[in-house]
DSSP file (Angstrom, degrees, kcal/mol; ACC not computed):
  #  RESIDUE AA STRUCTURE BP1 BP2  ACC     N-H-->O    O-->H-N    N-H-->O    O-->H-N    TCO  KAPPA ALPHA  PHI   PSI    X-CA   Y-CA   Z-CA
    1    1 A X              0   0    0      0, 0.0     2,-0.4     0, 0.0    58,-0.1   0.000 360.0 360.0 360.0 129.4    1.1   -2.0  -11.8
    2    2 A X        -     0   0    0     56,-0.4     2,-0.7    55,-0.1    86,-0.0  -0.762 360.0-160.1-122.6  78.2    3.1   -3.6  -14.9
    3    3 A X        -     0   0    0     -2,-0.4     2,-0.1    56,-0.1    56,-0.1  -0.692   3.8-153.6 -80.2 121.2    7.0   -3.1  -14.0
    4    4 A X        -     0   0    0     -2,-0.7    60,-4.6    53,-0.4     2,-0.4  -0.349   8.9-160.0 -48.0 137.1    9.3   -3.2  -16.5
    5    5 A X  B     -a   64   0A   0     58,-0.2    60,-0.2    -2,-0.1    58,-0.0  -0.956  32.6 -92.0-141.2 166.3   13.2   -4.4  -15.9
    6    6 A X        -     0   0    0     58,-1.8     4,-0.0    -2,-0.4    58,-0.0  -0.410  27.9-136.6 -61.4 149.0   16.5   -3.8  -17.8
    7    7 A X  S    S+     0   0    0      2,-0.0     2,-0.3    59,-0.0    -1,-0.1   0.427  84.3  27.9 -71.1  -5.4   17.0   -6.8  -20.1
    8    8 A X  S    S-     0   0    0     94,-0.0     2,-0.5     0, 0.0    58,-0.2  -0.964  87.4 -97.9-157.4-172.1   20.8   -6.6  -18.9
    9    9 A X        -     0   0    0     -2,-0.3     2,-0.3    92,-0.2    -2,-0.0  -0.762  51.2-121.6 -94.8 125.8   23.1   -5.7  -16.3
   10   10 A X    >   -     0   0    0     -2,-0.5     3,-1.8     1,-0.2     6,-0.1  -0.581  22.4-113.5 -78.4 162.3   24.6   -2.0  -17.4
   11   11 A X  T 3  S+     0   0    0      1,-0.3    -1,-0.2    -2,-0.3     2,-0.1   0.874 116.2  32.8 -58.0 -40.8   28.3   -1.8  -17.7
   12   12 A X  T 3   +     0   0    0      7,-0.1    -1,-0.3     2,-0.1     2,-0.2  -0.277  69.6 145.5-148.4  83.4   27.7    0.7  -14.4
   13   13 A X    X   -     0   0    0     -3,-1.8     3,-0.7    -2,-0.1     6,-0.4  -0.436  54.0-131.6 -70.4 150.9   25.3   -0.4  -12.8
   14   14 A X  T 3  S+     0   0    0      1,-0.2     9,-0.1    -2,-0.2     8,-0.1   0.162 111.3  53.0-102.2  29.1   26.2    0.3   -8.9
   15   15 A X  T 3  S+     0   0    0    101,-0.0    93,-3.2    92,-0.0    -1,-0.2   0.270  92.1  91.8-115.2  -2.1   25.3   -3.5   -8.0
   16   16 A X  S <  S-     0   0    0     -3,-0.7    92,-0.3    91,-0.2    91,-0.1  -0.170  82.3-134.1 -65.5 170.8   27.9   -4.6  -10.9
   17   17 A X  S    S+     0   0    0     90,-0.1     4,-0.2     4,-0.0    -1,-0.1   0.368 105.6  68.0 -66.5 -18.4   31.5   -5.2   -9.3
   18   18 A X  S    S+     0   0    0     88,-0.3    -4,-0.1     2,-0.1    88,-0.0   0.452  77.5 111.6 -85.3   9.2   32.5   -3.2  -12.4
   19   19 A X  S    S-     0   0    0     -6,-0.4     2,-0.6     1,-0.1    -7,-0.1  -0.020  82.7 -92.3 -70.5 173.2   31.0   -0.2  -11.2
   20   20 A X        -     0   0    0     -8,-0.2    -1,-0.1     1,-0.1    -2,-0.1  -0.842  54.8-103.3 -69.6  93.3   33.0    2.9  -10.1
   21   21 A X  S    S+     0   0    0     -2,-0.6    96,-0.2    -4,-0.2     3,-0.1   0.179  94.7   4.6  -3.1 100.8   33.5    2.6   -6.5
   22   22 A X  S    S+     0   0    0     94,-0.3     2,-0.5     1,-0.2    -1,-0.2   0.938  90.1 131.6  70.4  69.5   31.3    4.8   -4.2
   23   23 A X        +     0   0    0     -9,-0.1    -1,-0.2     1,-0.0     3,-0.1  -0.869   8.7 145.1-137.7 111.2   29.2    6.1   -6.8
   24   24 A X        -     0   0    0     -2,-0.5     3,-0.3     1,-0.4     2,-0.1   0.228  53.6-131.8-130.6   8.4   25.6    5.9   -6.1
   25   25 A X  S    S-     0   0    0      1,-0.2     2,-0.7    -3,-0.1    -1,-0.4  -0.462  80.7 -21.3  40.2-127.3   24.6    9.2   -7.9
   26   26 A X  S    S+     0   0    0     -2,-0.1     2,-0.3    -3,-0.1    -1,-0.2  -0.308 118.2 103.9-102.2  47.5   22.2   11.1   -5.1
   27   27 A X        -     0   0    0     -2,-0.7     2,-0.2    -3,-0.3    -3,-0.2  -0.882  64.8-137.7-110.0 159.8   21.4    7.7   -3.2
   28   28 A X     >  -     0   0    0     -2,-0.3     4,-0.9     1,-0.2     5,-0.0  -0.502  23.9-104.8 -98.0-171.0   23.0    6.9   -0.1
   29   29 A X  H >> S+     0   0    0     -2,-0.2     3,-2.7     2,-0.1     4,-0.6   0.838 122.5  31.2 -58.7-101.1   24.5    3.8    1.2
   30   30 A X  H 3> S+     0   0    0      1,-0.3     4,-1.2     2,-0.2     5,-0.2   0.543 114.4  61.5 -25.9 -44.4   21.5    3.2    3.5
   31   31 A X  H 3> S+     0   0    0      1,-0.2     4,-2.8     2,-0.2    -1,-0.3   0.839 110.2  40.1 -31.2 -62.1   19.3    4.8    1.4
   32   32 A X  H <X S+     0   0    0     -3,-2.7     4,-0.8    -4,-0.9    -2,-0.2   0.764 115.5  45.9 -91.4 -56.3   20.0    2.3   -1.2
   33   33 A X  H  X>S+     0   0    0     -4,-0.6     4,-2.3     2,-0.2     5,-0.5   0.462 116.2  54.5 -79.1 -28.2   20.2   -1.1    1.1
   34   34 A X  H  X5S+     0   0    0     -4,-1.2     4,-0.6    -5,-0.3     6,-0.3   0.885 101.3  57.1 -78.7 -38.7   16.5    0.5    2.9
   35   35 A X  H  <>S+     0   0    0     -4,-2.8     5,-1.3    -5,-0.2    -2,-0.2   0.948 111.3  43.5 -42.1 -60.8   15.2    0.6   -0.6
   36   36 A X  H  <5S+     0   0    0     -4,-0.8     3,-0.5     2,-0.2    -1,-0.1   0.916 118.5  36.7 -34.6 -69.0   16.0   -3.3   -0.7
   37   37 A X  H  <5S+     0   0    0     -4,-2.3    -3,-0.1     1,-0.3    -2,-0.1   0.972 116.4  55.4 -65.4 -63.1   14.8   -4.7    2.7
   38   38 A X  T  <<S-     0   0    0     -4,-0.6    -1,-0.3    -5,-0.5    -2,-0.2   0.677 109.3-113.6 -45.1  -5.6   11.9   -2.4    2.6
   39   39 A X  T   5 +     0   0    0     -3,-0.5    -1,-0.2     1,-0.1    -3,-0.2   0.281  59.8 157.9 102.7 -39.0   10.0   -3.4   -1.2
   40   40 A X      < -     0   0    0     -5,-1.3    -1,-0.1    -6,-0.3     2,-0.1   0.429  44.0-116.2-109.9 155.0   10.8    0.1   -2.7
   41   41 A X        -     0   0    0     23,-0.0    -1,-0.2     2,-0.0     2,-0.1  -0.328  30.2-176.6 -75.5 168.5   10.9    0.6   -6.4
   42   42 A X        -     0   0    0     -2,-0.1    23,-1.7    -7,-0.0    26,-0.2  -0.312  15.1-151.2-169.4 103.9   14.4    1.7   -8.2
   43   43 A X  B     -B   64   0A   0     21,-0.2    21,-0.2     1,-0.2     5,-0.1  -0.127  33.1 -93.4 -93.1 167.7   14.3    2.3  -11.4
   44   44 A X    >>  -     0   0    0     19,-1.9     4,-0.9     1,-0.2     3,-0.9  -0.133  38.6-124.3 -63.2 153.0   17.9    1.6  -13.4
   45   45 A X  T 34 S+     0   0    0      1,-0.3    -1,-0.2     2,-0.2    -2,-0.1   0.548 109.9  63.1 -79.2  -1.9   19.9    5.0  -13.7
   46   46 A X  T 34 S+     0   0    0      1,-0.0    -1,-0.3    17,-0.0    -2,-0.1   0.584 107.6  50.5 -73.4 -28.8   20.3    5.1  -17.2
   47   47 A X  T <4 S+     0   0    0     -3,-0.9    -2,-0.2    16,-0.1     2,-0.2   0.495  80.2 115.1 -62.6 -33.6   16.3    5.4  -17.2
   48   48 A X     <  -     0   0    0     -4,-0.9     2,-0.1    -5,-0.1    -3,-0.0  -0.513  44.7-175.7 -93.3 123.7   16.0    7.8  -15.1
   49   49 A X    >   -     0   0    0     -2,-0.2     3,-0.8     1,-0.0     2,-0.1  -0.545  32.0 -98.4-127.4 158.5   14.6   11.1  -16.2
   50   50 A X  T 3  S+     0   0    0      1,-0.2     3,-0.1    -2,-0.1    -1,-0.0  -0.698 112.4  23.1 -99.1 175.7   14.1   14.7  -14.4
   51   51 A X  T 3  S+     0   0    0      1,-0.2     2,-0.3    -2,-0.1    -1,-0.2   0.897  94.4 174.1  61.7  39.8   10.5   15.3  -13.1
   52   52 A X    <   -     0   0    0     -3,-0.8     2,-0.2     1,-0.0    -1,-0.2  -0.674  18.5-142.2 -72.8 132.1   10.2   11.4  -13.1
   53   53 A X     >  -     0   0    0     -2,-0.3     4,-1.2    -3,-0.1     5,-0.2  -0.739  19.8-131.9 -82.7 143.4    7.1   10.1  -11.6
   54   54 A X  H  > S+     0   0    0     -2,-0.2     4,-1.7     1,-0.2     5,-0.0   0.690 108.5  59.8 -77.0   3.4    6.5    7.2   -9.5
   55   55 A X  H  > S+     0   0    0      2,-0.2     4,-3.6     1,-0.1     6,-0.3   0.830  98.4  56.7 -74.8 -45.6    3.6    6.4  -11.8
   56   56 A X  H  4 S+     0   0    0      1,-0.2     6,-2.2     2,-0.2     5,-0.5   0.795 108.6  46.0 -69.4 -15.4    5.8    6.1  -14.8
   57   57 A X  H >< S+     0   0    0     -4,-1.2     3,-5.0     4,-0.2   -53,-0.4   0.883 113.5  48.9 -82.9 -49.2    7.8    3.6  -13.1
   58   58 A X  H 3< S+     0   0    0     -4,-1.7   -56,-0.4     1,-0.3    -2,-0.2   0.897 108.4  54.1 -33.1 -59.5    4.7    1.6  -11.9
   59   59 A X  T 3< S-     0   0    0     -4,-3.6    -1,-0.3     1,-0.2    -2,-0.1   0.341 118.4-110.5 -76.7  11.5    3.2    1.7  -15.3
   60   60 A X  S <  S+     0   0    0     -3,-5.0    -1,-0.2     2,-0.3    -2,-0.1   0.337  91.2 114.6  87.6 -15.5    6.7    0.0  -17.2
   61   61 A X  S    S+     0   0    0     -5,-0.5     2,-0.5    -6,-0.3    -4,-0.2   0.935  78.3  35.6 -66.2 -34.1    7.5    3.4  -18.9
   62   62 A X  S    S-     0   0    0     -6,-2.2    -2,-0.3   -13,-0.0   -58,-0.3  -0.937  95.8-118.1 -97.0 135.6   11.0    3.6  -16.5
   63   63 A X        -     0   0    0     -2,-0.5   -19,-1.9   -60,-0.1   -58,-0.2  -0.335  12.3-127.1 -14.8 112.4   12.8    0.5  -15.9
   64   64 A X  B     -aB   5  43A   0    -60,-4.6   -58,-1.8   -21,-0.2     2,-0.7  -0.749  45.7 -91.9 -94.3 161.6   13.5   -1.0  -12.6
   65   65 A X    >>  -     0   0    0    -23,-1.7     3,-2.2    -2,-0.2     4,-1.3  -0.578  30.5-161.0 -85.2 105.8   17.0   -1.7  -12.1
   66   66 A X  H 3> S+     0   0    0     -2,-0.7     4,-1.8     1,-0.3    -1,-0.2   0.809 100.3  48.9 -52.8 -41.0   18.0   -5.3  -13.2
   67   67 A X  H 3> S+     0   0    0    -59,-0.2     4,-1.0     2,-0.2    -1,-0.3   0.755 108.1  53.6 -72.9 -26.1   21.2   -5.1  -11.2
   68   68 A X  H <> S+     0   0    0     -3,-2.2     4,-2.0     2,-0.2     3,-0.3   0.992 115.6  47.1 -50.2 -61.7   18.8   -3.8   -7.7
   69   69 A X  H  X S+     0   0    0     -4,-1.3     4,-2.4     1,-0.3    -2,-0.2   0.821 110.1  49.4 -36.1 -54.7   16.7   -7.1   -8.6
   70   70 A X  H  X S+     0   0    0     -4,-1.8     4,-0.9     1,-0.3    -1,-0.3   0.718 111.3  51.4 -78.9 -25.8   19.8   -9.4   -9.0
   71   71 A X  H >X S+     0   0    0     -4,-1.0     4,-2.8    -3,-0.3     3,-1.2   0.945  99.4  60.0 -95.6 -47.1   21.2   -8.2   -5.8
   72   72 A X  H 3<>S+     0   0    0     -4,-2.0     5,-1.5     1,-0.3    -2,-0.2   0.881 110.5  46.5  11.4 -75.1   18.2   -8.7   -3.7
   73   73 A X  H 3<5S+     0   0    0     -4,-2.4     3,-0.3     1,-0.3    -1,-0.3   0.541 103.5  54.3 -86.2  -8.5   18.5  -11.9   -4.6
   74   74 A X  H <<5S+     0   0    0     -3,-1.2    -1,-0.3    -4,-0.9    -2,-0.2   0.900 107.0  58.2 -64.6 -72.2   22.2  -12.7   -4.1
   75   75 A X  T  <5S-     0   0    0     -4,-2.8    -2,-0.2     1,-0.2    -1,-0.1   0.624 120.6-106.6 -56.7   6.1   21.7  -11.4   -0.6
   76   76 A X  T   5S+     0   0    0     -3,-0.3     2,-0.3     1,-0.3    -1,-0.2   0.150  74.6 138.9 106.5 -26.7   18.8  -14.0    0.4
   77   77 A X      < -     0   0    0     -5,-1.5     2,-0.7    -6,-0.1    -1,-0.3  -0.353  36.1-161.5 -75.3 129.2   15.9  -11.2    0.2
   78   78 A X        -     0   0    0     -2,-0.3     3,-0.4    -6,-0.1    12,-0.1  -0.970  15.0-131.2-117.0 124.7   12.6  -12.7   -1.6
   79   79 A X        +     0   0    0     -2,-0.7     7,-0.1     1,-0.2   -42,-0.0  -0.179  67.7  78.5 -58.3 152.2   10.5  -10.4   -2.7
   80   80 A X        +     0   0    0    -41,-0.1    -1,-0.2    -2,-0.0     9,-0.1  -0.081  57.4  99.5 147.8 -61.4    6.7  -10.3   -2.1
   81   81 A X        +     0   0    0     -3,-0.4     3,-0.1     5,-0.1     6,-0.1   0.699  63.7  78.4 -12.7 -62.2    5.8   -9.0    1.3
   82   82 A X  S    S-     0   0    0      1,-0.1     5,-0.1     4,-0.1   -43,-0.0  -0.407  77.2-140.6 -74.1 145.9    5.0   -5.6    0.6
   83   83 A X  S  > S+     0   0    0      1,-0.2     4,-0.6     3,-0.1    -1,-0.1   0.940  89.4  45.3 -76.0 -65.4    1.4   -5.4   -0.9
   84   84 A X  T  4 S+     0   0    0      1,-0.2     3,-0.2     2,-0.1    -1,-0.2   0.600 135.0   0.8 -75.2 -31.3    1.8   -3.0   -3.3
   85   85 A X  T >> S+     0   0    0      2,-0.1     4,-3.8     3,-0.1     3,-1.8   0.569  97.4  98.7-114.3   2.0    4.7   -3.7   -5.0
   86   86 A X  T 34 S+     0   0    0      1,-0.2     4,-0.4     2,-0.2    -2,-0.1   0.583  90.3  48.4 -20.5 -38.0    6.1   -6.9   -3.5
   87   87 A X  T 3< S+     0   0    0     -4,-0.6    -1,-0.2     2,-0.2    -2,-0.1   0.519 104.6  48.7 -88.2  -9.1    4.5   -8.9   -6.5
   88   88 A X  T X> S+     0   0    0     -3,-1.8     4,-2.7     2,-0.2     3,-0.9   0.695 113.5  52.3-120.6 -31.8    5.3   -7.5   -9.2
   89   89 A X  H 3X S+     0   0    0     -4,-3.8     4,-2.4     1,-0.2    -2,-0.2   0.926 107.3  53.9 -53.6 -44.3    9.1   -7.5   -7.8
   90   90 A X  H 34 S+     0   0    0     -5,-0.4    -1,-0.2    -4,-0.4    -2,-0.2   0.513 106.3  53.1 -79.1   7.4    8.9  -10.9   -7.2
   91   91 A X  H X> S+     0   0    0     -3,-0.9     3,-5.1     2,-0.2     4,-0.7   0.779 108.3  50.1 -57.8 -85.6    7.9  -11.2  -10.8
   92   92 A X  H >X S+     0   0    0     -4,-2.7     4,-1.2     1,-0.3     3,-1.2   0.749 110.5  48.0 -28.4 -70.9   10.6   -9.6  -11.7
   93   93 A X  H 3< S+     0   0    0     -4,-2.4     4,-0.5     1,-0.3    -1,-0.3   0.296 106.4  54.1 -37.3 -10.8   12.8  -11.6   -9.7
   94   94 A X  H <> S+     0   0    0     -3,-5.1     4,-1.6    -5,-0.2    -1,-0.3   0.812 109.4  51.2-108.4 -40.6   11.6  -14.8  -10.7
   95   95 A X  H <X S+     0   0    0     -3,-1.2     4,-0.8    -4,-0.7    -2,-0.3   0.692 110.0  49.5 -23.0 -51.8   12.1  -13.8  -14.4
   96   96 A X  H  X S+     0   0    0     -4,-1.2     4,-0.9     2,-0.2     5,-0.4   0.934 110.5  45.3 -68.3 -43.3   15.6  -12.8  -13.9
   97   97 A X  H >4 S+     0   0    0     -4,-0.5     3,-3.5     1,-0.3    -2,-0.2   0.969 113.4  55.2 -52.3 -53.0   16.7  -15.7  -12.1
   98   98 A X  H 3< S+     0   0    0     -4,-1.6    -1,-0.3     1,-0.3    -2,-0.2   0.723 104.5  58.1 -49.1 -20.2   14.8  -17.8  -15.0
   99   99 A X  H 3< S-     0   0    0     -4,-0.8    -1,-0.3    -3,-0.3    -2,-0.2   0.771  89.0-157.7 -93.6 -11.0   16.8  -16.0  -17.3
  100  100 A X    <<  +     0   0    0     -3,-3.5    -3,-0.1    -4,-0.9    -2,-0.1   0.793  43.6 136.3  53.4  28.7   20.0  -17.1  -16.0
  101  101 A X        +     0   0    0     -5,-0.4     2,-0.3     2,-0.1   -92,-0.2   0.412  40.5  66.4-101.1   3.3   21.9  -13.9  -17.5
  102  102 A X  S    S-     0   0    0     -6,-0.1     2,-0.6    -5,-0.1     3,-0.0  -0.947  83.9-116.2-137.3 135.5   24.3  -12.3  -15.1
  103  103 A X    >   -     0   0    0     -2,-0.3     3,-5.2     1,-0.1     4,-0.2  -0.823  24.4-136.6 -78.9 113.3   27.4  -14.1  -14.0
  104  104 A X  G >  S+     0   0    0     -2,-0.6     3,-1.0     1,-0.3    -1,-0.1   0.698 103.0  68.5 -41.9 -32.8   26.5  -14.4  -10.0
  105  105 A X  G 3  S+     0   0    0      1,-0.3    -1,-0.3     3,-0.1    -3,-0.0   0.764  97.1  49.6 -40.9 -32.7   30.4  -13.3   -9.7
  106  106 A X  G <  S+     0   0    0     -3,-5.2     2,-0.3   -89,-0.1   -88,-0.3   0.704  97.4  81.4 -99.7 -24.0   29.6   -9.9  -11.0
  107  107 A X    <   -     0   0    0     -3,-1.0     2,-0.8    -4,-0.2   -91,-0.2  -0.703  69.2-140.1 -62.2 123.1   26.3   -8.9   -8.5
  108  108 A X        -     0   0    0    -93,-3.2     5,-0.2   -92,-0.3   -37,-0.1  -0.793   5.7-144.2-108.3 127.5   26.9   -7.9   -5.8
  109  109 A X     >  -     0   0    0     -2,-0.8     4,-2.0     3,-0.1   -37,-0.1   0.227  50.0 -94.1 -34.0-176.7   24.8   -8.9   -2.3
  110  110 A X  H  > S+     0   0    0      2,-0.2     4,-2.4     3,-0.2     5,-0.2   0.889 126.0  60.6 -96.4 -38.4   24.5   -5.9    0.0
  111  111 A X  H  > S+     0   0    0      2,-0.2     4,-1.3     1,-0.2     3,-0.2   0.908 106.1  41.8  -6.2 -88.4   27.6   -7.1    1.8
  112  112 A X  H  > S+     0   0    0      1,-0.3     4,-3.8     2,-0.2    -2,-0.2   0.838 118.2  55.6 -59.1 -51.1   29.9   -6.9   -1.2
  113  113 A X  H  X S+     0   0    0     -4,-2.0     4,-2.8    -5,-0.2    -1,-0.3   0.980 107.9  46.5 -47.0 -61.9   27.8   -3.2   -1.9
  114  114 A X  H  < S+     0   0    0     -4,-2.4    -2,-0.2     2,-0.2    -1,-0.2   0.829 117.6  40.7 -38.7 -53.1   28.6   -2.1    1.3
  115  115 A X  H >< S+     0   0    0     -4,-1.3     3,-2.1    -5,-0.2    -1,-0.2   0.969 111.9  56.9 -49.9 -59.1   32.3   -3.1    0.8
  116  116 A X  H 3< S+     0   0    0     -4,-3.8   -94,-0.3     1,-0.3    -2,-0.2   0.717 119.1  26.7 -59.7 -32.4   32.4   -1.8   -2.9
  117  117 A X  T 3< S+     0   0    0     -4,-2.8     2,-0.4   -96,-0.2    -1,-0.3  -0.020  89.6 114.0-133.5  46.3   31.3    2.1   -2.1
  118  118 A X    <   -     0   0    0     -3,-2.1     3,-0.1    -5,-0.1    -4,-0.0  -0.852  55.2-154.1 -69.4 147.8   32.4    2.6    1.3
  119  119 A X  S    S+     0   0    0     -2,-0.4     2,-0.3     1,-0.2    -1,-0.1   0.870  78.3  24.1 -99.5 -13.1   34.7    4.9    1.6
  120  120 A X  S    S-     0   0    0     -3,-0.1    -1,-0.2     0, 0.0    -3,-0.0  -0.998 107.3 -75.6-129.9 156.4   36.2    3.6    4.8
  121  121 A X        -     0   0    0     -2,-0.3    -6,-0.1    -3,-0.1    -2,-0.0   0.032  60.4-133.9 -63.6 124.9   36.0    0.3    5.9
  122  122 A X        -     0   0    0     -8,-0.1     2,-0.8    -7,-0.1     3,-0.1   0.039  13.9-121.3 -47.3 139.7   32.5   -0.2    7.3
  123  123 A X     >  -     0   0    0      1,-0.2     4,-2.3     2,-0.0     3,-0.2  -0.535  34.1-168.9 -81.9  57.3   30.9   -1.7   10.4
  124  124 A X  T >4>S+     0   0    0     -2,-0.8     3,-3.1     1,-0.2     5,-0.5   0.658  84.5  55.3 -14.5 -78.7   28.4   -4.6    8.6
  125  125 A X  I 3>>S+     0   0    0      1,-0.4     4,-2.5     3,-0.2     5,-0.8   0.749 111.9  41.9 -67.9 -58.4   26.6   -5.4   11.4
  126  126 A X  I 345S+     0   0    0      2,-0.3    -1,-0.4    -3,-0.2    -2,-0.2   0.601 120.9  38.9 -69.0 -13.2   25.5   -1.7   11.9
  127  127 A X  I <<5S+     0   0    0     -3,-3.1     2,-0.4    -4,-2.3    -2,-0.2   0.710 123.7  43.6 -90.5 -92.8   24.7   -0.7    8.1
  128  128 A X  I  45S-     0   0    0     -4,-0.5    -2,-0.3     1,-0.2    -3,-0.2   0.518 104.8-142.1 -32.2 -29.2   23.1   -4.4    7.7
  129  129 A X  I  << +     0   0    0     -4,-2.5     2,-0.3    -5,-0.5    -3,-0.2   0.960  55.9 141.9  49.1  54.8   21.6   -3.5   11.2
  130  130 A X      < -     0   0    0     -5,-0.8    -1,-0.3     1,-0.0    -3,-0.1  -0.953  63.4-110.8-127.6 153.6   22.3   -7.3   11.7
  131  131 A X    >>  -     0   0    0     -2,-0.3     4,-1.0    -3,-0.1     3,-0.7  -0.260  38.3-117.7 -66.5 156.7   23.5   -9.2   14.7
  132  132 A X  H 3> S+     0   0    0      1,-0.2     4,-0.7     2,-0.2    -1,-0.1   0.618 119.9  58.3 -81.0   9.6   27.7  -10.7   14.2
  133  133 A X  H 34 S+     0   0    0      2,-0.1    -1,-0.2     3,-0.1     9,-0.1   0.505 102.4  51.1-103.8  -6.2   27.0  -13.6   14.4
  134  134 A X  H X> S+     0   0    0     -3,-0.7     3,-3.7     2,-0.1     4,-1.2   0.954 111.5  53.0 -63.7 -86.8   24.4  -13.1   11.1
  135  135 A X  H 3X S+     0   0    0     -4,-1.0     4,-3.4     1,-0.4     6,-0.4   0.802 111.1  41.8 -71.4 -55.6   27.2  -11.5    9.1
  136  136 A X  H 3<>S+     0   0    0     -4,-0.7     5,-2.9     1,-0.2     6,-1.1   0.763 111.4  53.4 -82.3  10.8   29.5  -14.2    9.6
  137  137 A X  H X45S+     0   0    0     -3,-3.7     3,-1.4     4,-0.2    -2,-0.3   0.805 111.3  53.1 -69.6 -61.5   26.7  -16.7    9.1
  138  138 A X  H 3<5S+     0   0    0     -4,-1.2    -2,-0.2     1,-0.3    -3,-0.2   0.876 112.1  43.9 -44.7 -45.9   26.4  -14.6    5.7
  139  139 A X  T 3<5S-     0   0    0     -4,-3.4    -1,-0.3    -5,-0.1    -2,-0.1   0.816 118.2-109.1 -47.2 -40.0   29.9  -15.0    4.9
  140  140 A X  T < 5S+     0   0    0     -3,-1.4    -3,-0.2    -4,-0.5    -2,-0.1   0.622  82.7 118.0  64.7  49.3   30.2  -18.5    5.6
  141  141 A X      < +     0   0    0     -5,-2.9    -4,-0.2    -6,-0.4     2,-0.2   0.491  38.6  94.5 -90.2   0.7   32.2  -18.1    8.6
  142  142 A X  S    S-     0   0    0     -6,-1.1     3,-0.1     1,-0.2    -9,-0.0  -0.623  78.0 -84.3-113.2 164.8   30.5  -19.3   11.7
  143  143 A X        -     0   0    0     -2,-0.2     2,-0.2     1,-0.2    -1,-0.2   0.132  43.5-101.4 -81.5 177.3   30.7  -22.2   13.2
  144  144 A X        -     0   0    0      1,-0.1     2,-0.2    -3,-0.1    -1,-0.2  -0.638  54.1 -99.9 -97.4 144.4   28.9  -25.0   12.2
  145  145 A X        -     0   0    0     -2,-0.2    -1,-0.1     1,-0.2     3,-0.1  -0.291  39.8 -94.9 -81.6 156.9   25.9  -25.4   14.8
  146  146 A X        -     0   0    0     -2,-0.2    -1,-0.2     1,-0.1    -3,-0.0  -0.117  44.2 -94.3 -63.0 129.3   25.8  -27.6   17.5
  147  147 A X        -     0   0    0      1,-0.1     2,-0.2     0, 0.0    -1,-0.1   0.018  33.4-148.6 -52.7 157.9   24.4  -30.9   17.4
  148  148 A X        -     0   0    0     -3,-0.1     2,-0.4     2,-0.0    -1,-0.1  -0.591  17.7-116.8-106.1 144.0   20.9  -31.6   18.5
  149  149 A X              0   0    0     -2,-0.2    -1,-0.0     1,-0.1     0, 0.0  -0.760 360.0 360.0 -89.1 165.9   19.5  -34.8   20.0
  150  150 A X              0   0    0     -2,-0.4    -1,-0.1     0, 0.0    -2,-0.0   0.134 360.0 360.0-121.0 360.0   17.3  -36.9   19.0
């Protein structure tokens, strides 16, 4: 496996803020956020061709999606886990960061996704299938934890 990734964020990409709102083309929300946790490839939507194989993505001929990458890694996920394509994401992901190209304002974590194409306001904890007192850790709302002794 050799993956290729976009060399920039597109103007609407659906991890941009500058994307359309709710537009995911035939992904879902979950879909999209399962993709994430779970390893899965996702090649950029401008790439994307019909009768696309997942071989052609493996082999670098489609793109994986720079903005997929970038978001990952805003939300805390490192790649790597999954054997089969776990490394060659976390390639990726270590190459984008090194590349410093995307102003972090403009990625957005799966939070800020969630927000940015629901179409009414969303339950985090249950799309994130995280506890509330994770999500407001994630925000940086919760309180600060209690000291320990020593």
């Amino acid at each position: 496996m050799k993956l290729n990734v976009c060399s920039k964020l597109c103007k609407e990409c659906p991890f941009s803020a500058n994307s359309p709102k709710g537009w995911l083309g035939s992904h879902s929300l979950r879909g999209v956020l399962d993709a994430q946790n779970d390893e899965k490839l996702f090649s950029c939507h401008l790439a994307r061709k019909e009768n696309m194989s997942g071989e052609e993505i493996e082999a670098g001929q489609v793109k994986i999606c720079r903005g997929y990458v970038a978001s990952a890694t805003k939300s805390g996920i490192v790649f790597g886990e999954d054997e089969v394509n776990g490394p060659e994401l976390r390639r990726l992901q270590d190459l984008i960061a090194s590349e410093d190209k995307e102003e972090p304002s403009i990625i957005l974590s799966q939070e800020e996704f969630v927000v940015h194409h629901a179409r009414a306001r969303p339950d985090l904890t249950k799309i994130l299938k995280i506890s509330k007192e994770e999500l407001l850790r994630r925000q940086g709302l919760a309180p600060a934890p209690e000291p320990t002794e020593s």
